[in-house]
N, CA, C and O atoms as a MOPAC input file, in Angstrom:
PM7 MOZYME 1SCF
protein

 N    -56.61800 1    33.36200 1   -21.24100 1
 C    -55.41900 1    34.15500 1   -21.03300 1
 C    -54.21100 1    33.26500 1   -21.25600 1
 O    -54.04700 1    32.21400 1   -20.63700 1
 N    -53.27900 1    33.78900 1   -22.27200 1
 C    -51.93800 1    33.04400 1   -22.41200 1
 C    -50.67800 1    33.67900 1   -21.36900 1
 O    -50.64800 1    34.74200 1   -20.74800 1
 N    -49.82200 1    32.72800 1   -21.44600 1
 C    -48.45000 1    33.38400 1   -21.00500 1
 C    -47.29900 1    33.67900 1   -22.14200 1
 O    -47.21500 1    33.15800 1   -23.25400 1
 N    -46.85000 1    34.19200 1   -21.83400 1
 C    -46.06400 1    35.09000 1   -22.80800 1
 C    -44.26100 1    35.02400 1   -22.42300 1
 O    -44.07500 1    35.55300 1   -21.32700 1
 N    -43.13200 1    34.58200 1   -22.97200 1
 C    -41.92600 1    34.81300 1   -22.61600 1
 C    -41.22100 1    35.45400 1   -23.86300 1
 O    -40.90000 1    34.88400 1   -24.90600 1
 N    -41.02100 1    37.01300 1   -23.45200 1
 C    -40.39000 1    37.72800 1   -24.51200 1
 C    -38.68000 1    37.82000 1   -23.42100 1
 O    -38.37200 1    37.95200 1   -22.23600 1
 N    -37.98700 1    37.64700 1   -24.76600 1
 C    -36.65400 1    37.87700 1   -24.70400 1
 C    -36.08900 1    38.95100 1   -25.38300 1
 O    -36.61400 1    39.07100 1   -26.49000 1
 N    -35.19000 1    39.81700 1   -25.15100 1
 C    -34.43700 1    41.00200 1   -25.78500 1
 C    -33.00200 1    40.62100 1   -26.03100 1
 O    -32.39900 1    39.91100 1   -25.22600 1
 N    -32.60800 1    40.94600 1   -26.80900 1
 C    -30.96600 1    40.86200 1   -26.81100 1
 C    -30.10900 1    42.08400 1   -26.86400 1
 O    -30.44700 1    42.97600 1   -27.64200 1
 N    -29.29800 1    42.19900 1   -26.30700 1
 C    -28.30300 1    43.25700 1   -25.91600 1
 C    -28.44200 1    44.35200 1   -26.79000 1
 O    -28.63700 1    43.87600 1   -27.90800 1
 N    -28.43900 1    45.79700 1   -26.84500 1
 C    -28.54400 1    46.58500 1   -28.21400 1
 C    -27.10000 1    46.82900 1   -29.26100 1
 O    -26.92700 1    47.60600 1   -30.20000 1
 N    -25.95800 1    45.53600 1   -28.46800 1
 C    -25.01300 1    45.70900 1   -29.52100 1
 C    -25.28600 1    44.31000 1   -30.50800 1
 O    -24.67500 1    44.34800 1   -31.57700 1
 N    -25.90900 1    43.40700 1   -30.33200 1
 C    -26.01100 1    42.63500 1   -31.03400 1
 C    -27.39900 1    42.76900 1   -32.16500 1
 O    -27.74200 1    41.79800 1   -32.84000 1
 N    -28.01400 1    43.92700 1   -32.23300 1
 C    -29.03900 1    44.32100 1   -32.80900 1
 C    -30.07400 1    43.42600 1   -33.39300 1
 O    -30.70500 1    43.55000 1   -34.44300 1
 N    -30.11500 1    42.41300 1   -32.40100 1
 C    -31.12500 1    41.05800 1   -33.35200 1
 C    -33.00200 1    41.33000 1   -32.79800 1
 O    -33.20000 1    41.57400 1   -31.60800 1
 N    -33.75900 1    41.28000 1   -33.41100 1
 C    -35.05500 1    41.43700 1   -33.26100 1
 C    -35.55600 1    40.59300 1   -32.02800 1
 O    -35.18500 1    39.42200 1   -31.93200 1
 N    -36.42300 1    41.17500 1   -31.03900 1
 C    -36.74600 1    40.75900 1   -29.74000 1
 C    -37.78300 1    39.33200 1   -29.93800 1
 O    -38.87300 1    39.59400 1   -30.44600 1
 N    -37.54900 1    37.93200 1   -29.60000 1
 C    -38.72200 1    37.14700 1   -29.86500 1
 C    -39.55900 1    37.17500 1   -28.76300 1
 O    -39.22300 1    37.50400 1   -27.62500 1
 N    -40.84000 1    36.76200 1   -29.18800 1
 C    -41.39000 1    36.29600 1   -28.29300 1
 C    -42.45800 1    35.09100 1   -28.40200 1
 O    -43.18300 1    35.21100 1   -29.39000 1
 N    -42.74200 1    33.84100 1   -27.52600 1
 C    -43.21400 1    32.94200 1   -27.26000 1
 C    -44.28800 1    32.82500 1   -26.38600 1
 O    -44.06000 1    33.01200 1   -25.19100 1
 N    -45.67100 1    32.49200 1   -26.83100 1
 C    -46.15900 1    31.97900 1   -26.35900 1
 C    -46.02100 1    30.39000 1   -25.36700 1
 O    -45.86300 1    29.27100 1   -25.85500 1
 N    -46.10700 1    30.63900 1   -24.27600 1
 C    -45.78300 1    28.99000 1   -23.13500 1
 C    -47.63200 1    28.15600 1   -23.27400 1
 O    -48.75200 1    28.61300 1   -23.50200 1
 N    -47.02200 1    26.64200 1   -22.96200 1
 C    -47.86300 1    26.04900 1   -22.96000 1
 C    -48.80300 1    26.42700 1   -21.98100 1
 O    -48.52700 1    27.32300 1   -21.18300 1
 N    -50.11900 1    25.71100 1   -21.95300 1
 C    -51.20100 1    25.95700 1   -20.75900 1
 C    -50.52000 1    25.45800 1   -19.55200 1
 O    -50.65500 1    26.09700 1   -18.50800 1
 N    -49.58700 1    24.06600 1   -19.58100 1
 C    -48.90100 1    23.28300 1   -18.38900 1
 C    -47.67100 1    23.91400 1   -17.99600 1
 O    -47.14400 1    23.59100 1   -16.93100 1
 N    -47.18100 1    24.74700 1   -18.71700 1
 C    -46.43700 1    25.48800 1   -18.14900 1
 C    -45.96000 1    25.94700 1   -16.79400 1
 O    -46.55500 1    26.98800 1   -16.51300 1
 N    -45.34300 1    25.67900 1   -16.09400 1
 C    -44.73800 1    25.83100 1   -14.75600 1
 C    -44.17500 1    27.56000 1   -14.40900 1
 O    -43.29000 1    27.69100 1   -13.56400 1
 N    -44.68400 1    28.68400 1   -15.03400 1
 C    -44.56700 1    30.09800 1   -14.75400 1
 C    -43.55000 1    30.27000 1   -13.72700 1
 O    -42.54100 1    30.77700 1   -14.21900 1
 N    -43.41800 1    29.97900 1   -12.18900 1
 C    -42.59400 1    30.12500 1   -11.05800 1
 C    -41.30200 1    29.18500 1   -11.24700 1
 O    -40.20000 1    29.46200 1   -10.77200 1
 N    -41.50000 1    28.38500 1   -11.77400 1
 C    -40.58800 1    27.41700 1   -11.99000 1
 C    -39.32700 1    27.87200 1   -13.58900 1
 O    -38.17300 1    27.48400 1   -13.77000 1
 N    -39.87300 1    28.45500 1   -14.13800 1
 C    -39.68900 1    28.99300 1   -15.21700 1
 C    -38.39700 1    30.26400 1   -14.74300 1
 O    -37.19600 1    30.51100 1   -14.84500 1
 N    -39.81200 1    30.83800 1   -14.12000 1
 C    -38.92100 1    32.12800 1   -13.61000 1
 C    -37.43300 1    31.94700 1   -12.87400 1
 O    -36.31500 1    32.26100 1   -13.28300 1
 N    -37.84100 1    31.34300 1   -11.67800 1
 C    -37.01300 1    30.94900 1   -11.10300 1
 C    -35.41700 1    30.07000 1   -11.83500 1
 O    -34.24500 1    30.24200 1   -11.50100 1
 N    -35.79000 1    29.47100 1   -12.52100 1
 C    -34.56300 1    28.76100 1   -13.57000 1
 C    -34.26300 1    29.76700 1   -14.21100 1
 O    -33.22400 1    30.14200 1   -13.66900 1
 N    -34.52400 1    30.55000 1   -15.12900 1
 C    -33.96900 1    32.19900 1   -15.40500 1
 C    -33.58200 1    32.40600 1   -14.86100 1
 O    -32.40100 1    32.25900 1   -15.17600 1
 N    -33.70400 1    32.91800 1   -13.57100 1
 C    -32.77500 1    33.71500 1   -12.75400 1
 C    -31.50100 1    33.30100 1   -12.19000 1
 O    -30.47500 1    33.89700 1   -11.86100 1
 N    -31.81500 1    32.32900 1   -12.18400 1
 C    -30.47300 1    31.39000 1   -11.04700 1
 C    -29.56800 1    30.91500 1   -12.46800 1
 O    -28.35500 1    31.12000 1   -12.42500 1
 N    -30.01400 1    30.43900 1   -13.41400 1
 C    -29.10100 1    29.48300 1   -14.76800 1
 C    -28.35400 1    30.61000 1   -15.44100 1
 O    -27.35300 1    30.34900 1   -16.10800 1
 N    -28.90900 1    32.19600 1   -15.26400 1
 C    -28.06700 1    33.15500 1   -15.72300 1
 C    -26.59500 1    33.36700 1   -15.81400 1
 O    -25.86800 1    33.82700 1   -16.69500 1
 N    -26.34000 1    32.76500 1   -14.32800 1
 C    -24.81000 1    33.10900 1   -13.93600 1
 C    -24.15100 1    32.08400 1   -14.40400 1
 O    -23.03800 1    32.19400 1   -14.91800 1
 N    -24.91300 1    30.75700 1   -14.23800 1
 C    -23.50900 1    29.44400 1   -14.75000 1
 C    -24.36500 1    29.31500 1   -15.96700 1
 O    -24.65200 1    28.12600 1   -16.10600 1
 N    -24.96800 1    30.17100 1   -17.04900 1
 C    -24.80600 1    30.20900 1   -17.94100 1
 C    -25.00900 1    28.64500 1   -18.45600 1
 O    -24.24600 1    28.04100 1   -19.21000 1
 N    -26.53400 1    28.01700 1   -17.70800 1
 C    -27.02300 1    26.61500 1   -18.12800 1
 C    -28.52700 1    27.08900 1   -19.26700 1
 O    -29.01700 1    28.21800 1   -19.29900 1
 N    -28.90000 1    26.15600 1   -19.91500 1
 C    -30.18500 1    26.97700 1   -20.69000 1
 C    -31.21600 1    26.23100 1   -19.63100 1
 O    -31.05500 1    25.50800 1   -18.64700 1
 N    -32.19500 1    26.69800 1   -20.23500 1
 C    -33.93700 1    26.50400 1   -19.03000 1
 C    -34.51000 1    25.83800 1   -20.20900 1
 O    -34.29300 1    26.40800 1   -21.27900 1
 N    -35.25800 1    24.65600 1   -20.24300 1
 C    -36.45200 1    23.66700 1   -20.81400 1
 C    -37.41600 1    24.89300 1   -20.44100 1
 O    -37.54900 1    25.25600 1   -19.27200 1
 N    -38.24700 1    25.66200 1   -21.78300 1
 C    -39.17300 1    26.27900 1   -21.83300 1
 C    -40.22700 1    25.53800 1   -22.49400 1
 O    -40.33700 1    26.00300 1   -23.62900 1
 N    -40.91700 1    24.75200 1   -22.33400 1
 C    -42.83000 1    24.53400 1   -23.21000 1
 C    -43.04700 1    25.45100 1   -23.75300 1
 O    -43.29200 1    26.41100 1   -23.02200 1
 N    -43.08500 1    25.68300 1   -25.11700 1
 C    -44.20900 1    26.89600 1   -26.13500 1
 C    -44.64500 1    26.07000 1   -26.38700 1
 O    -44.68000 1    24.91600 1   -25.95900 1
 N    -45.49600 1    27.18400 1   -28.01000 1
 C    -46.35200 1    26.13800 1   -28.23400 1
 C    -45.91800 1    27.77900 1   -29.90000 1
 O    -45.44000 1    28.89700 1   -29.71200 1
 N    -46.25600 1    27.29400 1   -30.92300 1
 C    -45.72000 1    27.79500 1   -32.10700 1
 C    -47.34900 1    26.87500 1   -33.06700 1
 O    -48.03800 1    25.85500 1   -33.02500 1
 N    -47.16800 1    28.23900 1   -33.85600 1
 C    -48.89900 1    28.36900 1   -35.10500 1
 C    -49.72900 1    28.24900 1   -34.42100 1
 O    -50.51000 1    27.31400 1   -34.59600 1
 N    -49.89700 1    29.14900 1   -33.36200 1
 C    -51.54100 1    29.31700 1   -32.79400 1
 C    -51.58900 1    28.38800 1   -31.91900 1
 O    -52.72800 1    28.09800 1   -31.55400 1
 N    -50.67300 1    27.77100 1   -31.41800 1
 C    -51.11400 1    26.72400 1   -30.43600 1
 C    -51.46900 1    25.49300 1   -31.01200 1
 O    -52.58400 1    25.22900 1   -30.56200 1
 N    -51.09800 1    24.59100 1   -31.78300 1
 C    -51.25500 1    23.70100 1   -32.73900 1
 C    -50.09400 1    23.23100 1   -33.08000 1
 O    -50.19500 1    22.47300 1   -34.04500 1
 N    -48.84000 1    23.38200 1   -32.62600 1
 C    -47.60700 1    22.40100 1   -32.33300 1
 C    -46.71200 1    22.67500 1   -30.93300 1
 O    -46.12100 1    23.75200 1   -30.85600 1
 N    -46.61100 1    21.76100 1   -29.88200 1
 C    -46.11700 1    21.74100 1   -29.09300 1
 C    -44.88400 1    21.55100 1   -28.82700 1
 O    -44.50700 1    20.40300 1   -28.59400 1
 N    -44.10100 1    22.48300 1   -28.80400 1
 C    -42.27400 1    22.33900 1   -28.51100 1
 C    -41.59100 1    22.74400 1   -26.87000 1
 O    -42.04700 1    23.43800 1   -25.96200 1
 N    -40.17400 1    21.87300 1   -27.01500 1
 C    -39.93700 1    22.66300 1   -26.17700 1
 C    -38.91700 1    23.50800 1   -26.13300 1
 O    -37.99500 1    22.72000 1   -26.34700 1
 N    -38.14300 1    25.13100 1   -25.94000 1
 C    -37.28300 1    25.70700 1   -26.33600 1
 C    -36.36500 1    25.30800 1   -24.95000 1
 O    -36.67200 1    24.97600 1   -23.80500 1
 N    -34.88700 1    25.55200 1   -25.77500 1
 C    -34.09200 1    25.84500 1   -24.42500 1
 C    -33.51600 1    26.80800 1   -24.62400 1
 O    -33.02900 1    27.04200 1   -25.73000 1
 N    -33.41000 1    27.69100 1   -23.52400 1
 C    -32.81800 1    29.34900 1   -23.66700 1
 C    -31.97500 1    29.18200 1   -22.61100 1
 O    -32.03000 1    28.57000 1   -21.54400 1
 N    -30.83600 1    30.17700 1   -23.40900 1
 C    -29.75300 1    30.01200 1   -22.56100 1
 C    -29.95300 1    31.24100 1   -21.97300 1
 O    -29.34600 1    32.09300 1   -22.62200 1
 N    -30.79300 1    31.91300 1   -20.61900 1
 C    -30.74700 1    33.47200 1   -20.34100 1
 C    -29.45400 1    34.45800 1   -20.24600 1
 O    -29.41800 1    35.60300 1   -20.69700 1
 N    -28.59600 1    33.90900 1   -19.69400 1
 C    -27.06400 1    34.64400 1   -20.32500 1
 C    -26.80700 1    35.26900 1   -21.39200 1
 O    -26.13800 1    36.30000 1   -21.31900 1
 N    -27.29000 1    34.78100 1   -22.67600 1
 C    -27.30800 1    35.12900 1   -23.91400 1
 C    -28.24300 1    36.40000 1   -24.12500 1
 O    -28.00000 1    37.24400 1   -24.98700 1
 N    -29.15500 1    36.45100 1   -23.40300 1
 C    -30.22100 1    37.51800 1   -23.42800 1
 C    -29.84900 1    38.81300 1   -22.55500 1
 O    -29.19300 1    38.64500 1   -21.52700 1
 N    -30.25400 1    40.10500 1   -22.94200 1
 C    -30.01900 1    41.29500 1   -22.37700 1
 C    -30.84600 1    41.48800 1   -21.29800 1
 O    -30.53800 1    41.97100 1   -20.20800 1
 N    -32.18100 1    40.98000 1   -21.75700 1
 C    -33.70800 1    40.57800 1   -20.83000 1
 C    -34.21900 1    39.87100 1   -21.19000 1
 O    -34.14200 1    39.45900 1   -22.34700 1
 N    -35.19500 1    39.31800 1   -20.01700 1
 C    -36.22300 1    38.57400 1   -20.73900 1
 C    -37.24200 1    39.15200 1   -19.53900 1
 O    -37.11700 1    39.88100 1   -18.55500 1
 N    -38.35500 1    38.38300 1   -20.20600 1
 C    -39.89800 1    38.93100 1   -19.23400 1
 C    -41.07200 1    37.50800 1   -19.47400 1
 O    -41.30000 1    36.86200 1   -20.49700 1
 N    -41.39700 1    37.43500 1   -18.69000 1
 C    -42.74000 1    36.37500 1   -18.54300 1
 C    -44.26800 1    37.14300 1   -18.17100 1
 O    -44.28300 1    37.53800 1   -17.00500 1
 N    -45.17400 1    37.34400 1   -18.71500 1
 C    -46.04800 1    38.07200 1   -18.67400 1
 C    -47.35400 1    37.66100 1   -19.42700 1
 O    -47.15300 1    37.08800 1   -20.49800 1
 N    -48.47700 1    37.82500 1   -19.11100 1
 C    -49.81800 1    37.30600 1   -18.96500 1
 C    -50.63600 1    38.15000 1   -20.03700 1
 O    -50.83800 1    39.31400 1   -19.69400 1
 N    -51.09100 1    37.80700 1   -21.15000 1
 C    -52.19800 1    38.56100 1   -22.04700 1
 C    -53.70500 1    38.22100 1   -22.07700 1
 O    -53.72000 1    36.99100 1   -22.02400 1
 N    -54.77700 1    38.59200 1   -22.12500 1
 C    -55.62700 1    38.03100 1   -22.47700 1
 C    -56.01700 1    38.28600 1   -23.81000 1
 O    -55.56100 1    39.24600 1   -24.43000 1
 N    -56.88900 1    37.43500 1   -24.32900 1
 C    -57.03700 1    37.46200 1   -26.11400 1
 C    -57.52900 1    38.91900 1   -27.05900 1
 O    -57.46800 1    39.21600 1   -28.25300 1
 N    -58.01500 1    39.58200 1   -25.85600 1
 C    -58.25700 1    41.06000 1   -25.92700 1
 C    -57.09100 1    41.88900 1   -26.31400 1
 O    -56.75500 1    42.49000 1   -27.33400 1
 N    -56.59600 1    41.70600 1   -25.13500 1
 C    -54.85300 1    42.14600 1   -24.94200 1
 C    -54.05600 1    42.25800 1   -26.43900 1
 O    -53.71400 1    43.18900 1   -27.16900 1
 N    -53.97700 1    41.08000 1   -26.47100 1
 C    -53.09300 1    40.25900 1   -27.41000 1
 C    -53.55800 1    41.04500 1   -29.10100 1
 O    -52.75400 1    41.67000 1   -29.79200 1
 N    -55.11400 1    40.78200 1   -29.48900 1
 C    -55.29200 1    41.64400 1   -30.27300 1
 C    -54.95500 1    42.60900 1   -30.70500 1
 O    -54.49500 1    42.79800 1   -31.83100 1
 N    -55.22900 1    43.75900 1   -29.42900 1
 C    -55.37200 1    45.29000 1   -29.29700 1
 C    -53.47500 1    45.82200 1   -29.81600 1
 O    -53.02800 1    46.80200 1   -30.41100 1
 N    -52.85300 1    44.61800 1   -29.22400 1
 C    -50.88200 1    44.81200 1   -29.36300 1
 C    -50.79400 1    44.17800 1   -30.47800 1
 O    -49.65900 1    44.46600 1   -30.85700 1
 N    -51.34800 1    43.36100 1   -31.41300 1
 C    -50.80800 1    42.89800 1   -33.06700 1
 C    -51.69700 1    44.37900 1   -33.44500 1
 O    -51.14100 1    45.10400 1   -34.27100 1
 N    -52.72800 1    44.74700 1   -33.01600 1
 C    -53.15300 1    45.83800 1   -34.31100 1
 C    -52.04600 1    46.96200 1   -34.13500 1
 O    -51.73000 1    47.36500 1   -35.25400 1
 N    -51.45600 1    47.51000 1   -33.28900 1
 C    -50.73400 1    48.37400 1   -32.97400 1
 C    -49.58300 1    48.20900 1   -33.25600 1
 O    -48.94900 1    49.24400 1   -33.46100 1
 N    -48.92100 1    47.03600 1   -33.37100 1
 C    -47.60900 1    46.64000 1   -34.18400 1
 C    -47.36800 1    46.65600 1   -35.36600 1
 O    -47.91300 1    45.95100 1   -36.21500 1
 N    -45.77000 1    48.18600 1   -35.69700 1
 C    -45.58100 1    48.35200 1   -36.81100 1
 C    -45.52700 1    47.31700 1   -38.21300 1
 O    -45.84300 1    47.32800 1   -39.40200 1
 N    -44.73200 1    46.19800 1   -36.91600 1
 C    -44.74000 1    44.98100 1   -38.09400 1
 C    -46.03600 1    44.47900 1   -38.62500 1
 O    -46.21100 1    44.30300 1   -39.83100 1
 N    -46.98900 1    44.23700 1   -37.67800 1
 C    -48.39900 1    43.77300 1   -38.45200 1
 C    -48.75300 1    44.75500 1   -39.27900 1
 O    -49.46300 1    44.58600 1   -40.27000 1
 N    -48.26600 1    45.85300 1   -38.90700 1
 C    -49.14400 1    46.85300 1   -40.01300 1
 C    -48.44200 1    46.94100 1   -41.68900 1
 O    -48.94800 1    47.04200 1   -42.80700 1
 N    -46.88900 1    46.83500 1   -41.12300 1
 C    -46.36700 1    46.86300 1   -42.71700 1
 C    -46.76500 1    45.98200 1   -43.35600 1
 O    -47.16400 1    46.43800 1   -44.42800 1
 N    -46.91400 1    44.71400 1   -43.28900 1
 C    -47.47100 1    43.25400 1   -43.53500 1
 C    -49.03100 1    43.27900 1   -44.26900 1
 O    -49.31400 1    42.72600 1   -45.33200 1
 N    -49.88100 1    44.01000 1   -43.47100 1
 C    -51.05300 1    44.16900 1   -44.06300 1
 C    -51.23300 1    44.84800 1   -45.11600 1
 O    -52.17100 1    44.66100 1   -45.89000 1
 N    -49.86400 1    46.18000 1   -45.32400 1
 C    -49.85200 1    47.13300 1   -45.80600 1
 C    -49.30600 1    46.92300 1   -47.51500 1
 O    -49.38300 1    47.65300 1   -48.50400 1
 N    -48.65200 1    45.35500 1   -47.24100 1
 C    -47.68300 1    45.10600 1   -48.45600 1
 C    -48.85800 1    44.15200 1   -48.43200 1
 O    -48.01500 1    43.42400 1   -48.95500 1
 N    -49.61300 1    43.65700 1   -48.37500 1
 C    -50.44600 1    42.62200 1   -48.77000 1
 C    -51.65000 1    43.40800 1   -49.25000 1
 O    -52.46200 1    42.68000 1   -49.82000 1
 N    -51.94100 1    44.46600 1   -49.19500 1
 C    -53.25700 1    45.45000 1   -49.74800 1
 C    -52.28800 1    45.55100 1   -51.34400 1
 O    -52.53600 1    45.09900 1   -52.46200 1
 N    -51.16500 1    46.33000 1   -50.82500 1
 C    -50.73600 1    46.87100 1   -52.25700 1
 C    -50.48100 1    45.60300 1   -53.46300 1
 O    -50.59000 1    45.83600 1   -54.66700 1
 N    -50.15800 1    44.35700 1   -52.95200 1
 C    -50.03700 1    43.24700 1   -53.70100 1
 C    -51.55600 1    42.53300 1   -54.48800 1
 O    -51.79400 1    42.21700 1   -55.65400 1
 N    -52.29900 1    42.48300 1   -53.34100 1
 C    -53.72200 1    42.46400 1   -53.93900 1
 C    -54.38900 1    43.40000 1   -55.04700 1
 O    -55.09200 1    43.16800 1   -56.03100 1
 N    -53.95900 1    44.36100 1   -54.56700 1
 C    -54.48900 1    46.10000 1   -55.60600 1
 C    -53.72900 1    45.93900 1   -57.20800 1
 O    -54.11200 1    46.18300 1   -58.35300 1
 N    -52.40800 1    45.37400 1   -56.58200 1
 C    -51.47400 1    45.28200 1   -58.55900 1
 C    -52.14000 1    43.80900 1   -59.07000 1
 O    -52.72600 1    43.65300 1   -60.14100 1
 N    -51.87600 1    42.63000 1   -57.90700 1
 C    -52.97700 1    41.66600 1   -59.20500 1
 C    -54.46000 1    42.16200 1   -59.26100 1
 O    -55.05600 1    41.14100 1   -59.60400 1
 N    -55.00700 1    42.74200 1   -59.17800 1
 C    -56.24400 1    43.06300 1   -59.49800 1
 C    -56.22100 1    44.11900 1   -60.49600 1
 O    -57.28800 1    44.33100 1   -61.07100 1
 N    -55.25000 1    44.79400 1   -60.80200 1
 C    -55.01600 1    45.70800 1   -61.53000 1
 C    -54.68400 1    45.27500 1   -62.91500 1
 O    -55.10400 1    45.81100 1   -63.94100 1
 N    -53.74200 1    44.06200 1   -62.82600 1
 C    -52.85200 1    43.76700 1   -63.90100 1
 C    -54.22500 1    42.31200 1   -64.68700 1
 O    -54.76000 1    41.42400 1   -64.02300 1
 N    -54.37600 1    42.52300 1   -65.89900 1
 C    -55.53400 1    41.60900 1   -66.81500 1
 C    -55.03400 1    40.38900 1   -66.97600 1
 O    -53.90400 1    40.04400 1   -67.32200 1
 N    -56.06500 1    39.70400 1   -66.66700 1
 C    -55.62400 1    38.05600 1   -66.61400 1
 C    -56.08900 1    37.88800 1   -68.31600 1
 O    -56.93100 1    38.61800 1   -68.83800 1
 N    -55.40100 1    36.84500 1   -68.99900 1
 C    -55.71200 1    36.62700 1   -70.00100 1
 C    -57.17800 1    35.78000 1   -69.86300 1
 O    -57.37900 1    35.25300 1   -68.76800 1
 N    -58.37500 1    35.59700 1   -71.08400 1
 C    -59.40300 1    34.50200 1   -70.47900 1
 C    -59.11600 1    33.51300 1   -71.06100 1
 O    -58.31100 1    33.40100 1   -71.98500 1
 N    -59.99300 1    32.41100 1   -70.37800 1
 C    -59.55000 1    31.09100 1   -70.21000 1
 C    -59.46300 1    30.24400 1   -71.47400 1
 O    -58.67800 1    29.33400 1   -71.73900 1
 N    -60.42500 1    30.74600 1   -72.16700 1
 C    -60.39800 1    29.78000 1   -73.56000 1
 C    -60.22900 1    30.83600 1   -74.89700 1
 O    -60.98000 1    30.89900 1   -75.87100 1
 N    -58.73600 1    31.81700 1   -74.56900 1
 C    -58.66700 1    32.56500 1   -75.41500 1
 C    -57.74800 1    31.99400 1   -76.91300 1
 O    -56.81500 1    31.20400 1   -76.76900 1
 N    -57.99600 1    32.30800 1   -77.76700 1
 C    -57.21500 1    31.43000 1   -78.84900 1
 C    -55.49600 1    31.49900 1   -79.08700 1
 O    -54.86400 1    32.51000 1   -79.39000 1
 N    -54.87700 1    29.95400 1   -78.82900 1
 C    -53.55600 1    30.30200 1   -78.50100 1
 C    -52.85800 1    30.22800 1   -79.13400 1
 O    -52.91000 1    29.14000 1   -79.70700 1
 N    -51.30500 1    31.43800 1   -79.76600 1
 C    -51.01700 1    31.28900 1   -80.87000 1
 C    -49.33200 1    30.09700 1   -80.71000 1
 O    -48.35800 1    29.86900 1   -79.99200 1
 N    -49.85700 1    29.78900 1   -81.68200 1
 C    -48.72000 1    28.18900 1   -82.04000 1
 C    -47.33200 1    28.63600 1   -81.73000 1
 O    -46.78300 1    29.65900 1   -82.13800 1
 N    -46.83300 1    27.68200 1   -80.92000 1
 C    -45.11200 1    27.96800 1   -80.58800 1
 C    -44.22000 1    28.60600 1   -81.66600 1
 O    -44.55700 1    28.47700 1   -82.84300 1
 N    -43.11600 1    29.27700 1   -81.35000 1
 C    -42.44200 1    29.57300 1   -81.93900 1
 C    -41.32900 1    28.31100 1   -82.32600 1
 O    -40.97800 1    27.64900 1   -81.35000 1
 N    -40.78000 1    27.94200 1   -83.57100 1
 C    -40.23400 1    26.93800 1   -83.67000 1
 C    -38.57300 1    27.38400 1   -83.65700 1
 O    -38.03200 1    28.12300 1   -84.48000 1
 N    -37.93000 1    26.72000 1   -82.48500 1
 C    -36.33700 1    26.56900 1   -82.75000 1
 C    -35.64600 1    26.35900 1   -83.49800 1
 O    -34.84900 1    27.15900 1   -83.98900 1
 N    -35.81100 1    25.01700 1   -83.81500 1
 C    -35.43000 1    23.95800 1   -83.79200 1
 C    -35.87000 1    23.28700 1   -84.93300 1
 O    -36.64600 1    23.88500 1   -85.67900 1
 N    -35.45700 1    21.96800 1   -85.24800 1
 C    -35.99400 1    21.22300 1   -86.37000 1
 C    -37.57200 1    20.70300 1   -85.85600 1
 O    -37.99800 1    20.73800 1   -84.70200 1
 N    -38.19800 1    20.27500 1   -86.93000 1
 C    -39.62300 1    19.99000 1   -86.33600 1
 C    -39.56000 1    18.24300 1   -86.18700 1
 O    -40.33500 1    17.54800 1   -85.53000 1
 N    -38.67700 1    17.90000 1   -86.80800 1
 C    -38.33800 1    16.20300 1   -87.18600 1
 C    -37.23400 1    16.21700 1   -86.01800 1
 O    -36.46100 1    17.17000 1   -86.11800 1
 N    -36.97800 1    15.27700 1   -84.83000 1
 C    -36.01000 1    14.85800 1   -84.35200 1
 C    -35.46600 1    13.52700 1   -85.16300 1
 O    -36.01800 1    12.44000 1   -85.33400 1
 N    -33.88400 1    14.12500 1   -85.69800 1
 C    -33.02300 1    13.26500 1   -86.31900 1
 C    -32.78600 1    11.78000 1   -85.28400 1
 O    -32.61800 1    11.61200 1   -84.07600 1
 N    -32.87100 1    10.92800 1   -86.39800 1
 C    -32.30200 1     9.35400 1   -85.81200 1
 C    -30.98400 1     9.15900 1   -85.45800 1
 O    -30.29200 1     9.95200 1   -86.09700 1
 N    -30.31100 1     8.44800 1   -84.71500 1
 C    -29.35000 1     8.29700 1   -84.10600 1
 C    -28.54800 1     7.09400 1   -84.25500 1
 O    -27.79800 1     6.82100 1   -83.31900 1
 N    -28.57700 1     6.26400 1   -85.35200 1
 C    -28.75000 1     5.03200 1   -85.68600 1
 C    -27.16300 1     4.75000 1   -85.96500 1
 O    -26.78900 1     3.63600 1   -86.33200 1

């Protein structure tokens, strides 16, 4: 089971909601708690993720002021699945990657040792001396 910190931003600033996976060492209460309180004097919070599957370790700083919401919340790998298959975005993604596969498969590759016809010439075939 991972932890999860999704952030929202205000609906006048219309920017797409992120969200982060937190490290395993992650401090959850401690987390929370700095959110809540750094809101008002508007300090950012040292968050641990972890970004590509868990295979580079960073640390974010969020300024929660800046955010409309945020949420800290628990998935398990089940979970987590069941919400990428159901997400419009994963689906358009898969959806433009079928149709991209379907046109190169569609469109004829030339073969490999087909006979190739000789350049078209510009130019002189002799480069003049400069002497």
């Amino acid at each position: 089971m991972a932890w999860f910190l999704a952030l929202n931003a205000t609906p006048t600033k219309g920017v797409q909601a992120p969200t982060y996976e937190l490290q395993d060492s992650a401090d959850i209460e401690r987390i929370t708690e700095e959110m809540a309180s750094f809101a008002a004097t508007d300090r950012a919070v040292a968050v641990p993720a972890v970004f590509n599957n868990g295979r580079q370790k960073v640390t974010l700083y969020v300024r929660p002021a800046a955010w409309g919401a945020w949420a800290i919340y628990e998935l398990t790998d089940e979970e987590r699945r069941e919400m990428m298959a159901n997400s419009p975005l994963v689906s358009a993604l898969a959806q433009a990657r079928a149709a991209q596969q379907q046109q190169s498969q569609s469109q004829q590759t030339p073969p490999m040792f087909a006979p190739q016809q000789p350049p078209s010439q510009a130019g002189p075939s002799v480069i003049p001396r400069l002497d």
